[in-house]
C-alpha positions as CSV (number, residue, x, y, z in Angstrom):
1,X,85.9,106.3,123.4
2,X,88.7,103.9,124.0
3,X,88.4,100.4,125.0
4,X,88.8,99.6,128.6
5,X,89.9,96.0,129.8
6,X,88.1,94.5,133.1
7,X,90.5,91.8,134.8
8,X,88.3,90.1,137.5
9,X,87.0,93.2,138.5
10,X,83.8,93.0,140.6
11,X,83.0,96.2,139.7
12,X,83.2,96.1,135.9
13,X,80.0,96.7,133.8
14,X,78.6,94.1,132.1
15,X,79.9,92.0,129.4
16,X,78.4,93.2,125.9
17,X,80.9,91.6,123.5
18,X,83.3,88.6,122.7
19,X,86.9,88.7,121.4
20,X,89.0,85.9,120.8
21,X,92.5,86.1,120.6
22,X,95.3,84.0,120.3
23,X,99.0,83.6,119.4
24,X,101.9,81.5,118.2
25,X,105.3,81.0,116.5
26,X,105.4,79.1,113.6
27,X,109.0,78.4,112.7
28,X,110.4,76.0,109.1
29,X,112.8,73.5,109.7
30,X,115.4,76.4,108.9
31,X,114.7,77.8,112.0
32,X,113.0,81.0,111.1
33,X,109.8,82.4,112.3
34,X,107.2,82.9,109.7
35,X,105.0,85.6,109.6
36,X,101.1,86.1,109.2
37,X,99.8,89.3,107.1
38,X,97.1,91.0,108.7
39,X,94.2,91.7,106.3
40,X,92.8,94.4,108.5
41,X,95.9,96.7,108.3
42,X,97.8,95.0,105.5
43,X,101.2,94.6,107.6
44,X,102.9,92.0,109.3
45,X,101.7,91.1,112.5
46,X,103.6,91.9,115.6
């Protein structure tokens, strides 16, 4: 069953987990962006 997402929804069903997430652009004094390797999928992260 795929996840659904509730957005302040009166109607959603309860809450019954947590997930943090987060983002951000690192870049080196060259300018570039560096990039993260995701351990779960063992690619970059997009």
């Amino acid at each position: 069953m795929p996840k659904k997402d509730y957005y302040d929804d009166p109607a959603a069903p309860p809450a019954n987990s947590l997930v943090v997430a987060g983002a951000t652009v690192v870049r080196d004094d060259s300018g570039r962006v560096l990039m993260i390797e995701r351990t779960d999928v063992e690619e970059g992260a997009r």
